[in-house]
C-alpha positions in Angstrom: 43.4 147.6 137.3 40.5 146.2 136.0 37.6 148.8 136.5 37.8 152.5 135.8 34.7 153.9 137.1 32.0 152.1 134.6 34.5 151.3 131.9 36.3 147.7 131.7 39.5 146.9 130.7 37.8 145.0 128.0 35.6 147.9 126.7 38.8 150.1 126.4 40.2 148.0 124.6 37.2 148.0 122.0 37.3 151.5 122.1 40.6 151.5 121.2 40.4 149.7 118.3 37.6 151.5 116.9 39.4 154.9 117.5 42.6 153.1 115.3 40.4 151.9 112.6 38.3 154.9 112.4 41.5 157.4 111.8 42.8 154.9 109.4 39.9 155.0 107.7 38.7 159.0 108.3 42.7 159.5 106.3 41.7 157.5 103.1 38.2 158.9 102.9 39.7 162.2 103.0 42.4 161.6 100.6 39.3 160.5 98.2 37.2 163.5 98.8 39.4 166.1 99.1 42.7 165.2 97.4 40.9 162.7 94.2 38.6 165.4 92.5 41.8 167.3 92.1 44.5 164.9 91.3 46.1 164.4 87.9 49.4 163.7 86.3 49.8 164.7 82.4 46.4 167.1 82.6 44.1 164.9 80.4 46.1 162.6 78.4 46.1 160.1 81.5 43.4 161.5 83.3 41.3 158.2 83.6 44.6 155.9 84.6 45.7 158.4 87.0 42.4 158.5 88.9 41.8 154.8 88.7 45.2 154.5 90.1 45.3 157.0 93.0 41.8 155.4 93.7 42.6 151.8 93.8 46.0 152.3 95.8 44.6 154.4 98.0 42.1 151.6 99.1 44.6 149.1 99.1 46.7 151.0 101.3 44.0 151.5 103.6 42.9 147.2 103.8 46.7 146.3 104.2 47.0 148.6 107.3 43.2 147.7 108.2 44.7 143.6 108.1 47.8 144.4 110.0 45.9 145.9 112.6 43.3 143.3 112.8 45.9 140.7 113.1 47.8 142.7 116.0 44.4 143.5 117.6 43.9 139.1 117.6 47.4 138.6 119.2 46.6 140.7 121.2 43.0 140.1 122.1 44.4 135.8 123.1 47.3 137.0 124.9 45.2 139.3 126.9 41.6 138.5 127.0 41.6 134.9 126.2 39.8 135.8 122.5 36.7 137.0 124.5 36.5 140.2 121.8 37.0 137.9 118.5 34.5 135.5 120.2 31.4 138.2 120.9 32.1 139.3 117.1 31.3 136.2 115.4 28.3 135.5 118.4 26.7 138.8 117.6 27.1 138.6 113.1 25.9 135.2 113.5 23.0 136.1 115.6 21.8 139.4 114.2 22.1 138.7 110.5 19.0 137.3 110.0 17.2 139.8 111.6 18.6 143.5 111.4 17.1 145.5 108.1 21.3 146.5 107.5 21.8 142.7 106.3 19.2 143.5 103.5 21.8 145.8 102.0 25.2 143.3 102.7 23.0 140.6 100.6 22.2 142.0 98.0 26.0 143.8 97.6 27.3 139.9 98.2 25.1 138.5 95.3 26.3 141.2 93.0 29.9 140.4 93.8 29.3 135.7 93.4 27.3 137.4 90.1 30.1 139.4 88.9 32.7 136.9 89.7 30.8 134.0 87.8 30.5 136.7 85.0 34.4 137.3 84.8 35.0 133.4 85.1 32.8 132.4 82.2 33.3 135.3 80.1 35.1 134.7 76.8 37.6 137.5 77.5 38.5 136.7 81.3 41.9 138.9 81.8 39.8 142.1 79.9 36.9 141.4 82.3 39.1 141.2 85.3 41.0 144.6 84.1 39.0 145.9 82.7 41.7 147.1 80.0 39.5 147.0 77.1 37.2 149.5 78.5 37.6 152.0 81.0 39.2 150.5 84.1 35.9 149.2 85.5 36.1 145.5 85.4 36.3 143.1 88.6 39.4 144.4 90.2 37.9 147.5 90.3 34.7 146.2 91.9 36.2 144.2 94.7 37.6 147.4 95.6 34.6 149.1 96.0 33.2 146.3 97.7 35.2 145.7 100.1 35.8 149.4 101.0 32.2 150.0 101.2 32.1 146.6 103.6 35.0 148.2 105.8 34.2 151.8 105.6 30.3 151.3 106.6 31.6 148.5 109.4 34.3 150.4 110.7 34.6 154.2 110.3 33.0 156.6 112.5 31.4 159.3 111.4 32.2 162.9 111.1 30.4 165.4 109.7 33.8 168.1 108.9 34.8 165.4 106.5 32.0 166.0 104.3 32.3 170.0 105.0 35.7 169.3 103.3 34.8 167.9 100.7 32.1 170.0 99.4 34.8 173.0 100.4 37.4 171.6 98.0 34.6 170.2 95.3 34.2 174.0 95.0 37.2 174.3 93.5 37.5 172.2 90.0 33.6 173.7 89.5 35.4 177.5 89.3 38.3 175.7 87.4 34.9 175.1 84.9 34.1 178.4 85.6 37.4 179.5 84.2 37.4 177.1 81.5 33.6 178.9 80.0 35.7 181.8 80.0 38.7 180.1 77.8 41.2 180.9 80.3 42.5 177.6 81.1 44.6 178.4 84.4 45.9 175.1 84.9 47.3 174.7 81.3 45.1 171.2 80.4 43.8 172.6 77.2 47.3 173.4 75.6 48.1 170.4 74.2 44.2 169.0 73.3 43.1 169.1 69.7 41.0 172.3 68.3 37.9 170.1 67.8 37.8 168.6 71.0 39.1 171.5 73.4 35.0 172.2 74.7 34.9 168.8 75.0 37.0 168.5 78.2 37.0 170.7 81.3 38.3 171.0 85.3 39.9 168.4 86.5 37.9 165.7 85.5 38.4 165.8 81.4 35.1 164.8 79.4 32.2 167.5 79.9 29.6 164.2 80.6 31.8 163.2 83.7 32.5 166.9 85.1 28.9 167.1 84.8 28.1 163.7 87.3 29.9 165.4 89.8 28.5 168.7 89.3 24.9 166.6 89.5 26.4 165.2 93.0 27.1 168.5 94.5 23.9 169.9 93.2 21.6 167.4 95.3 24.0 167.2 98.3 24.2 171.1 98.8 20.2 171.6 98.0 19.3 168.8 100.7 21.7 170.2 103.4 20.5 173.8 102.5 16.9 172.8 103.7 18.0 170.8 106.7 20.5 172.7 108.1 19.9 174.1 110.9 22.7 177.2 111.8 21.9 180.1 109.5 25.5 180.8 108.6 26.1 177.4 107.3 22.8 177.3 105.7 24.2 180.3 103.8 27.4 178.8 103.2 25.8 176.2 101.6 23.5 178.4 99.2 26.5 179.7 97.9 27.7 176.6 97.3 24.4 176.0 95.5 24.6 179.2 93.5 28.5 178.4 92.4 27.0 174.8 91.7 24.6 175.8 89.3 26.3 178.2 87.2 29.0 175.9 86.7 26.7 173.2 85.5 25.0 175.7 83.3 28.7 176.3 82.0 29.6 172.8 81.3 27.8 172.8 78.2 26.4 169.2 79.3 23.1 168.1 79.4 22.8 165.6 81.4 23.0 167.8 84.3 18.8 168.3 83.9 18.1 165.2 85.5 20.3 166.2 88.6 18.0 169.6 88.4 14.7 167.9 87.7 15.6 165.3 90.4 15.9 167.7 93.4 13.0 169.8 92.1 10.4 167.4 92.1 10.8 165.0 94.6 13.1 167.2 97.3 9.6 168.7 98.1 8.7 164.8 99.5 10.7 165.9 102.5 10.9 169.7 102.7 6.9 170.1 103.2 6.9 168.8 106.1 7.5 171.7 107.7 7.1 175.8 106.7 11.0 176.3 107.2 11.5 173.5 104.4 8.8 175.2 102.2 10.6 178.4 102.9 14.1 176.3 101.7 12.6 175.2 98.8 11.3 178.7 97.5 14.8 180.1 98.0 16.5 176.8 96.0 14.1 177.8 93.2 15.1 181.6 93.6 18.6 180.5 93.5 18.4 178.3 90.5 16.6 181.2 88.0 19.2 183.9 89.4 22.4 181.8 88.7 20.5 181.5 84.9 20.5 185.5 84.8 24.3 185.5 85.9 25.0 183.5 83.0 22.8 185.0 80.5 24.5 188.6 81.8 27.6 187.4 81.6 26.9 186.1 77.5 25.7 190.0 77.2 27.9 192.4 78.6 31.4 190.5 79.0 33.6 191.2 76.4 36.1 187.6 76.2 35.5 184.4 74.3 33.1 182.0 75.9 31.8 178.7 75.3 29.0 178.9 72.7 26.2 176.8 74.6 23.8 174.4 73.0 20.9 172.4 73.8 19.0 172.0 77.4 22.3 174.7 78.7 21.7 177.3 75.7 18.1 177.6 77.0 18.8 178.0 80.5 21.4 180.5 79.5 18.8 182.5 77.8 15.7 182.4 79.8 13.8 185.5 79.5 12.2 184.5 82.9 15.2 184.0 84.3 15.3 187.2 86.7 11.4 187.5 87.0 11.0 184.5 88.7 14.7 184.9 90.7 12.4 187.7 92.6 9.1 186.2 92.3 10.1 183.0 94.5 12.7 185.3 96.8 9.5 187.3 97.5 7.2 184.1 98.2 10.3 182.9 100.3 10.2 185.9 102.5 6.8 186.1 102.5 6.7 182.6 104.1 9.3 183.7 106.5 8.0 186.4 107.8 4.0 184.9 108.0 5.6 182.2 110.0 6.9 185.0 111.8 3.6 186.8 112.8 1.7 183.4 113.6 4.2 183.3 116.0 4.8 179.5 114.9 8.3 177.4 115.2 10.0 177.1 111.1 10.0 173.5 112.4 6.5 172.9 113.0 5.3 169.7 111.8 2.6 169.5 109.2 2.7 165.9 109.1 1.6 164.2 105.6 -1.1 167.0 104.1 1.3 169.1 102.0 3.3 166.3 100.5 0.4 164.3 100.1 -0.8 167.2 97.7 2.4 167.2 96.1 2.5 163.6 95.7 -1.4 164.3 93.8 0.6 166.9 91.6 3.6 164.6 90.7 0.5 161.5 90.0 -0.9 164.0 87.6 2.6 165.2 86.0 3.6 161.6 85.6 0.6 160.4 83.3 0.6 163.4 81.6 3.8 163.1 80.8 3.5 159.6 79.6 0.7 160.1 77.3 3.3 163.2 76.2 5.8 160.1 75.3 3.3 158.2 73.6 2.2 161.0 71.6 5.8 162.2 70.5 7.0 158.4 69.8 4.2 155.8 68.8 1.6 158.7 67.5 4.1 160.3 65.8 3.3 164.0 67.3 6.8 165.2 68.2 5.9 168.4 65.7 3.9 169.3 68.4 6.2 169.9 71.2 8.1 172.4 69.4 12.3 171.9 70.6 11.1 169.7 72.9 10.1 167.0 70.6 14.1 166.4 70.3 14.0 165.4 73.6 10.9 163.7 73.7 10.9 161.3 70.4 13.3 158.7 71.0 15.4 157.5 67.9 19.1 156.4 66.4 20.4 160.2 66.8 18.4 160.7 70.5 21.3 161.5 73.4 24.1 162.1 70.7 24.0 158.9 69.3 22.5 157.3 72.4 19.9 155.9 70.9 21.6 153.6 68.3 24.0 152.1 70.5 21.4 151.4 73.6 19.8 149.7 70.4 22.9 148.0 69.4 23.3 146.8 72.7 20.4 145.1 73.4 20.7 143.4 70.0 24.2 142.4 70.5 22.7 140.8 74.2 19.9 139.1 72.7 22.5 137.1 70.2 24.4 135.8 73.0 24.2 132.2 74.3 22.1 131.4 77.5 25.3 131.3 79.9 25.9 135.1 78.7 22.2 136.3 78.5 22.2 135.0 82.3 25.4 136.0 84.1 26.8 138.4 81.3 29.8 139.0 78.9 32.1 139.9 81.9 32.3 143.2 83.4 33.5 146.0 81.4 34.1 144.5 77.4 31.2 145.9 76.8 33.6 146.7 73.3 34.6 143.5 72.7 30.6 142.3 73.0 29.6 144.7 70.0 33.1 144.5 68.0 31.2 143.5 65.0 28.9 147.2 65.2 31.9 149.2 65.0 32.0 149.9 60.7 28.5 151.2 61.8 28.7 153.2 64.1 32.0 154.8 62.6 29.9 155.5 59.3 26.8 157.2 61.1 28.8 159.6 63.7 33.2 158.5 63.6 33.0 156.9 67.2 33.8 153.5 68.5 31.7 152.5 71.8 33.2 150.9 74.5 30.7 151.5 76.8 26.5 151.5 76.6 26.5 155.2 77.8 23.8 154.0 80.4 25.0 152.3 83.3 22.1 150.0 84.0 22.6 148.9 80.4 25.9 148.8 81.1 25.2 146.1 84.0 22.5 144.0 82.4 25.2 143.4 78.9 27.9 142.6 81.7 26.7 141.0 84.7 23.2 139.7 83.6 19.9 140.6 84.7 20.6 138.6 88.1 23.8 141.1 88.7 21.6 144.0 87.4 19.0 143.7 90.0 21.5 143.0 93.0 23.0 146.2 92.3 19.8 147.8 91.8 18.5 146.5 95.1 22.2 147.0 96.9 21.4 150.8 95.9 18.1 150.9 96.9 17.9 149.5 100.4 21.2 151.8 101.2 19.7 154.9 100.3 16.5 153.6 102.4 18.4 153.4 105.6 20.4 156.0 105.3 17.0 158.4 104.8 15.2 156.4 107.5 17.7 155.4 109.9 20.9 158.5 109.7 21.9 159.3 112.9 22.8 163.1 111.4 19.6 163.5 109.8 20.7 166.1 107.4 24.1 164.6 106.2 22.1 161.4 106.1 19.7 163.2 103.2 22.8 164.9 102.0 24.0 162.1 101.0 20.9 160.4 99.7 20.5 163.4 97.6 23.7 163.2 96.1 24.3 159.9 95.8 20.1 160.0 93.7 21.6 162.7 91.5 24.4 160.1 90.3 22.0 157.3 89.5 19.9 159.3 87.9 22.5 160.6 85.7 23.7 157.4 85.2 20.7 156.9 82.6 22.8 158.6 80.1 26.6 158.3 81.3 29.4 156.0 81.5 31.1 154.3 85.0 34.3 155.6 85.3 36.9 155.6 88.0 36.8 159.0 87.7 33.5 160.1 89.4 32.5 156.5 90.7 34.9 156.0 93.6 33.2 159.2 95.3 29.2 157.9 95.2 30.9 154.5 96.5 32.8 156.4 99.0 29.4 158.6 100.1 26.9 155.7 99.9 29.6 153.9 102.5 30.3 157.2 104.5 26.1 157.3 104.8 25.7 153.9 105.6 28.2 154.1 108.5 25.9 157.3 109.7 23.8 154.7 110.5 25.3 152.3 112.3 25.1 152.1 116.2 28.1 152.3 118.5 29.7 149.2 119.7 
């Protein structure tokens, strides 16, 4: 039979493939958001190679069943349909690539990929920038596969909101295995073997505090954008106690860099939640939220009686904020208040304001941003920093800034500017960013006992490695992904989810290294959001 009802014999057979693909693919993306954050071997002695490994063979594992499926699907598309399916593929890429906004996004992914490829090729050290060996696992190999997987996953997997649910279910778990960690419990037995000096150093299951903390910053944007778009009440507070769990653990981790993730959401979060009074009401509650997980904390320092973590620097503060619980209740008050005036103006939490309220708070953000760079100008070439109190640490910029990051972002850019033109244009090869500034490491020993494999800033990280060509494909791969998936998500509030997320990462990158340890999931959402995009068919 040819017909059944409207359908064709040819359409199910597209549909059948799709469905084959899409569970192929829905069982590796799983196994990488719900089965990765918690996998390890010998706690964290091998935590990186572990991770990179149950990464890269999961993917592999997915393409070789992905190609023996394509290959079936051809012998049997000739036998059957005289290659009419293979034929309408290649008619409709060849025709809609130089028009659909999505190709935007494959071009500047494929430069990246000739640029890093040229890069390995010319490099001086070609095996260590294939490998990535020298460094931490993150040299070509390693970016073919997430390449390609983002090419597949985006193309071919259909998606499902529950798999996300999952993930940010499970994700809850190393975050209390933090938790437990603040309290020196160590239930999983990782900090039994780990030298004295460096036990507060590592924590959960991802080992340095800096990396735990990138994945915390993930989880911290994901959860506040679905809080303020979701829609059902019981998983909007589902997902504020996610939030709340979130947020303690990051005050926990004893790591910094989890600010930006903070400061990220904060101020530009309100871009898209003024648009309507139920996203202003959100918003309050993400602020109450964040000021009573700081009181937890600070409670918890006071009155439990076990050995904690002593915190330092941005997490000390937030620790001890004597505001903390004030303003827990003063924005849980304006919250309700907004509920219930929304209430008695008998209006819909989804009325549209349009533009007027963000344009104010885009005024407000204008104004913050030039104040804050005459503060930069005054702390660093005025020489002012006295001024800001603790701040100034933060604010003037020099060898001991970022715990050292300062001198070696400096020795990077000075190793870069020695090298030859063939280098300065298309990089030292992916990941020996150790082997470029070999020659800096009796320095760097003498000032703090480290040696630096990696520019602790990814985007310095690229530039050093693939070039400024490579840096600015990658830059604009990111870019015009997180644009459609904001503009063009079919699930709206997974589609900002994700965005969210996926923002907190790069931001955080600033200051931390790529690893196969945090990485593969931001590749794996930024495909997963890009595929929330794409139309049927």
């Amino acid at each position: 039979m040819e017909h059944n009802g409207n359908i064709t014999k040819e359409d199910s057979f597209s549909q059948i493939c799709r469905n084959i693909y899409a569970g192929v693919i829905s069982v590796a993306i799983l196994a990488i958001l719900a089965v990765f954050p918690l996998y390890y071997r010998d706690h964290y002695f091998d935590i990186l190679e572990s991770k990179y490994q149950f990464y890269y063979m999961t993917m592999i594992s997915m393409f070789a069943v992905v190609l023996l499926l394509s290959l079936a699907f051809l012998i049997v598309d000739a036998l059957e349909f005289k290659a009419e399916h293979a034929k309408a593929c290649i008619k409709k890429c060849s025709s809609a690539f130089p028009r659909d906004v999505r190709t935007a996004v494959d071009v500047c992914l494929l430069i990246f990929l000739v640029v890093a490829i040229i890069s390995t090729c010319q490099s001086d050290y070609v095996y260590e920038a294939f490998w990535g060996n020298e460094g931490r696992f993150t040299g070509l190999f390693l970016h073919l596969i997430y390449i390609a997987g983002f090419f597949v996953i985006s193309r071919l997997y259909r998606f499902k909101g529950w798999h996300l649910y999952v993930f940010l279910a499970v994700a809850m778990l190393p975050l209390l295995f933090g938790i437990t960690d603040y309290f020196r419990l160590d239930l999983l037995g990782f900090k039994e073997n780990v030298a004295a000096e460096d036990v507060d150093a590592f924590t959960s299951t991802f080992g340095n505090i800096n990396t735990y903390i990138t994945f915390i910053g993930i989880l911290f944007g994901a959860l506040s954008a679905l809080f303020v778009m979701e829609d059902k009440g019981w998983k909007a507070v589902l997902s504020f106690v996610g939030y709340m769990i979130t947020v303690v653990a990051m005050i926990m981790s004893n790591s910094e860099n989890g600010i930006l993730a903070v400061a990220f959401i904060f101020v530009f979060l309100p871009l898209f939640a003024f648009r309507c009074m139920r996203g202003m009401e959100r918003y309050l509650w993400l602020l109450s939220g964040f000021f009573a997980s700081c009181y937890v904390v600070s409670w918890i320092n006071k009155n439990v009686d076990m050995p904690l973590v002593a915190l330092d620097g941005v997490c000390h503060i937030l620790a001890n904020l004597s505001f903390a619980l004030p303003n827990a209740l003063l924005f849980g008050s304006l919250a309700l208040a907004v509920y219930f005036l929304c209430l008695r103006a008998d209006k819909g939490k989804k009325e549209d304001f349009g533009n007027r309220y963000i344009k104010i708070w885009a005024g407000f953000l204008i104004v913050c941003f030039c104040i804050g760079i005459f503060v930069l100008y005054d702390a660093n070439v005025a020489g002012h920093s006295e001024r800001y109190g603790a701040l100034g640490n933060y604010l003037h910029f020099s060898d001991e800034w970022g715990n050292y990051r300062g001198m070696i972002w400096k020795i990077a850019l000075e190793s870069y500017a020695k090298q030859p033109f063939g280098h300065k244009l298309w990089g030292y090869g992916l990941d020996t960013f150790g082997l470029m500034t070999y020659d800096y490491r009796d320095i760097t020993n003498s000032m703090n006992a480290q040696v630096y494999d990696s520019a602790h800033n990814e985007y310095l990280q690229y530039l050093v490695s693939v070039g400024p060509i490579g840096l600015l494909a990658y830059v604009g791969f990111l870019g015009t992904a997180l644009y459609i998936i904001v503009r063009r998500a079919k699930e709206k509030k997974w589609g900002m989810a994700i965005a969210a997320g996926v923002s907190c990462y790069l931001l955080q990158a600033m200051v931390t290294i790529n690893l196969p340890i945090v990485t593969p999931i931001m590749w794996t959402l930024l495909s997963i959001g890009v595929a929330n995009t794409e139309k049927e068919g």
